[in-house]
C-alpha positions in Angstrom: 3.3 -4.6 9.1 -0.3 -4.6 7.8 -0.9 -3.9 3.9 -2.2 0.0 4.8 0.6 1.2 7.0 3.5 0.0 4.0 1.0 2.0 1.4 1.0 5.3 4.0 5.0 5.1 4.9 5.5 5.0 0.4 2.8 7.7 0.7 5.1 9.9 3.3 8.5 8.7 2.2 8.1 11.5 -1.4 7.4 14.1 1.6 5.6 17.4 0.2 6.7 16.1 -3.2 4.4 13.2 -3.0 3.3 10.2 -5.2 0.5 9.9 -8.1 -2.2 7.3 -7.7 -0.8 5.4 -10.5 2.5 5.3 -8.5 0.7 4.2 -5.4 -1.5 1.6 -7.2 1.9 0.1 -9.2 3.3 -0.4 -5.2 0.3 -2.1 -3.9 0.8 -4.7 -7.3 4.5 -5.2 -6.7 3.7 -5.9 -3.1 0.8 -8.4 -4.1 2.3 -10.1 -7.4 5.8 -9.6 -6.9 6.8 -11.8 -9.9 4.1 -10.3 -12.6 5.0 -6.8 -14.2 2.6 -3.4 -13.7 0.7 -2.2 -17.1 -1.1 0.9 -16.0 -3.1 1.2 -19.7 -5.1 -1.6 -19.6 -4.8 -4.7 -17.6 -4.1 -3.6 -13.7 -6.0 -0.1 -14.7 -8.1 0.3 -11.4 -6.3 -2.0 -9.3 -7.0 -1.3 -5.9 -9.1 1.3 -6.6 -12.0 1.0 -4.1 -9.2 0.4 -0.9 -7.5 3.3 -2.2 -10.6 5.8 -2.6 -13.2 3.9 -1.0 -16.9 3.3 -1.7 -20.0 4.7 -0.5 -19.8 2.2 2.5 -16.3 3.0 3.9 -13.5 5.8 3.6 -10.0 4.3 1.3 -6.5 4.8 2.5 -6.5 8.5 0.2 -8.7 9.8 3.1 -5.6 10.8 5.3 -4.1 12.0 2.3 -4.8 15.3 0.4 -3.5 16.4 -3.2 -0.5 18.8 -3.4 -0.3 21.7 -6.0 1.1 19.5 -8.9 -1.8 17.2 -8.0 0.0 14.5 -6.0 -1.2 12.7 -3.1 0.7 13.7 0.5 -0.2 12.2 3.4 -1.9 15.1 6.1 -2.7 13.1 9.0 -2.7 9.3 10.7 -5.2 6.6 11.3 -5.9 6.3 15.2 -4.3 3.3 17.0 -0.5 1.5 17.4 -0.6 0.1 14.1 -0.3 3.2 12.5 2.7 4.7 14.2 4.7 5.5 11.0 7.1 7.3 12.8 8.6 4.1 14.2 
């Protein structure tokens, strides 16, 4: 399972609920360093920001996502192809 499709499933697992970007950033960490701890105020602040929102060259995984009422991201709709079938 590629890197993107385990950050979409956490994203649609919280359901209309769903998850704040420091939530979703403090997943992506665990996944990479699973034996280093998450510190959200200064060291890992901005970690995998650019993937997540994406730069002026290319949309970020928070593309298919959109922000609920309590300003959460939820994801609204799939990437295109197998690999993101979350519904397996």
């Amino acid at each position: 399972m590629k890197k993107a499709e385990e950050v979409l499933r956490f994203i649609k697992k919280a359901g209309k609920s769903g998850r704040r970007f420091t939530e979703i950033q403090k997943f992506i960490f665990e996944k990479n360093h699973p034996n280093l701890k998450y510190d959200s105020s200064t060291t890992n602040r901005g970690y995998y920001c650019s993937c997540l929102s994406g730069t002026y060259r290319q949309k970020g995984l928070l593309s298919y996502c959109t922000k609920n009422a309590d300003n959460k991201w939820t994801l609204t709709r799939l990437p295109k192809g197998k690999v993101y079938s979350i519904n397996r």
